[in-house]
C-alpha positions in Angstrom: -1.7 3.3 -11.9 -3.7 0.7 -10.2 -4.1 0.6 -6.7 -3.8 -1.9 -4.5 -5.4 -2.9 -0.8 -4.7 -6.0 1.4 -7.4 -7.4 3.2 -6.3 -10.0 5.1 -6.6 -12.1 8.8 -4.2 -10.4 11.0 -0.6 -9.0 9.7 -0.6 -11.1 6.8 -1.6 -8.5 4.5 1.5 -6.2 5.8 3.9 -9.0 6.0 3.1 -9.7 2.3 4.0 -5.9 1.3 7.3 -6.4 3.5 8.4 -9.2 1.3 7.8 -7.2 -1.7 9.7 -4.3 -0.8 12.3 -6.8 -0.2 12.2 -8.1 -3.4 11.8 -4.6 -5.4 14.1 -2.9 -2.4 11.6 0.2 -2.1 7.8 0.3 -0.5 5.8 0.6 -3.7 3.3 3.4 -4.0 -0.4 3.4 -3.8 -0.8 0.1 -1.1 -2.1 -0.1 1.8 -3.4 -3.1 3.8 -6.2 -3.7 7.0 -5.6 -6.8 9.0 -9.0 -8.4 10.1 -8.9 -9.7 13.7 -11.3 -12.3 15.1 -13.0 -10.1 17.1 -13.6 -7.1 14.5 -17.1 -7.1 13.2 -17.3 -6.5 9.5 -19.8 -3.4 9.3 -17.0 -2.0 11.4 -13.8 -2.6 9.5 -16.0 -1.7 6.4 -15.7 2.3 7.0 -12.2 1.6 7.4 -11.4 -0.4 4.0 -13.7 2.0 2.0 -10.9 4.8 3.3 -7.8 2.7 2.9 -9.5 2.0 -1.2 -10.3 6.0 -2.1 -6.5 6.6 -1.0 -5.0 3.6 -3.0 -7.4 4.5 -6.1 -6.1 7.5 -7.6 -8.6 7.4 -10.4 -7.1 4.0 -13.1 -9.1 1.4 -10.1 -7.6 -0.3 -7.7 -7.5 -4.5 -7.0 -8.2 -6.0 -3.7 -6.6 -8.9 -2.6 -7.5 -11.4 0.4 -6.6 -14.1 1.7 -8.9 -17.0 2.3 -12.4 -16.7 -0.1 -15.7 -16.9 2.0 -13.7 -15.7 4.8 -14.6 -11.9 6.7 -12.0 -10.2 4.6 -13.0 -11.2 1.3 -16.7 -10.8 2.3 -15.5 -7.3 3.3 -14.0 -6.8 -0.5 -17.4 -8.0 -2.0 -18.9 -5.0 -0.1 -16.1 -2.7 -1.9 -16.7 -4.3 -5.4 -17.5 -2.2 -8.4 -17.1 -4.4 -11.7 -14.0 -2.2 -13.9 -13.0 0.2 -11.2 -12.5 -1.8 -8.1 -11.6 -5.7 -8.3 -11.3 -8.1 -6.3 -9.1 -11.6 -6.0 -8.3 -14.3 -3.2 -5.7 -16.3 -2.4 -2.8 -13.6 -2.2 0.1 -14.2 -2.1 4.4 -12.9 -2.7 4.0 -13.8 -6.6 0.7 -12.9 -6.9 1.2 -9.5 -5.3 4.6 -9.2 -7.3 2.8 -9.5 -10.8 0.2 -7.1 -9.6 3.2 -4.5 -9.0 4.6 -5.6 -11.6 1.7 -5.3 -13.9 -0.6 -2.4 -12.8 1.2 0.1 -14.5 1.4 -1.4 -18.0 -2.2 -2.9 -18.1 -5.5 -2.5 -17.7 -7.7 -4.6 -14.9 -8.5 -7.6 -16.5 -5.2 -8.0 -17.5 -3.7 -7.5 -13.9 -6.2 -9.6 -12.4 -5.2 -12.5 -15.2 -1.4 -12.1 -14.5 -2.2 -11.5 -10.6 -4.3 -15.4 -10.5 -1.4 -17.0 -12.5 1.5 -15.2 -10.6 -0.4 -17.4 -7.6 -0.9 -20.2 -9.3 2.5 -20.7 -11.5 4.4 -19.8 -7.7 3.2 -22.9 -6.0 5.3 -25.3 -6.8 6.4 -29.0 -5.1 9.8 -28.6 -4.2 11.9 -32.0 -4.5 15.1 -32.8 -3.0 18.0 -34.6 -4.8 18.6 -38.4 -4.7 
C-alpha cells in the first residue's frame, strides 16, 4: 500500500485526515502529517519529514501532499522526492486525499497521483442557489 504524508502550514494537514476518517469512519493506515509553522526553518522540519516518510512507506512508495506550491512545505517535499518511490503533489485537499485512500491500494503511483490531481480538481465546484 502507498503511503501517505501531509505537509502542510499549521494543522491543516491533520484537520484534512480528520475529515477523512469522518467520511471512511476509521483513521486509515500508513498517514501521518507535519504542520509547518512560520517560524520553523526548513533544514529543521526536514529530519522530521524524512522520519514521518520511512514510517508511512512500508516498501510500494509513498505520495506527499502539500498545500500551497512554492511554499516551505512543498519545498520541504522536493527535498523528499525520489521519482517512482516517493511523489509528490500540491494543492491537497478532502477529495484529493479521499481518491488517494481510495486509490493507493489498487494502483500503482502514477495512477494515484492522476486520480489524486482530478479528485482536487473535479471537487471544486461553484455552488449555485435556486431562483
Amino acid at each position: 500500500m502507498i503511503g501517505i504524508l501531509l505537509i502542510t502550514h499549521g494543522t491543516l494537514g491533520e484537520s484534512l485526515i480528520q475529515c477523512a476518517c469522518h467520511v471512511l469512519n476509521r483513521r486509515p493506515l500508513q498517514i501521518a502529517q507535519l504542520g509547518v509553522c512560520a517560524q520553523d526553518d526548513p533544514l529543521d522540519v526536514l529530519p522530521e519529514a524524512r522520519r514521518l516518510l520511512a514510517m508511512v512507506d512500508t516498501g510500494d512508495g509513498a505520495i506527499v501532499l502539500t498545500d500551497i506550491y512554492g511554499a516551505t512545505p512543498s519545498n520541504i517535499a522536493m527535498k523528499l522526492l525520489d521519482s517512482g518511490q516517493v511523489e509528490a503533489v500540491s494543492g491537497a485537499n478532502v477529495p484529493m486525499l479521499l481518491r488517494v485512500l481510495t486509490y493507493r491500494e489498487k494502483g500503482d503511483m502514477q495512477t494515484v497521483i492522476t486520480k489524486a490531481v482530478a479528485g482536487a480538481c473535479d471537487g471544486v465546484l461553484h455552488l449555485k442557489g435556486g431562483s
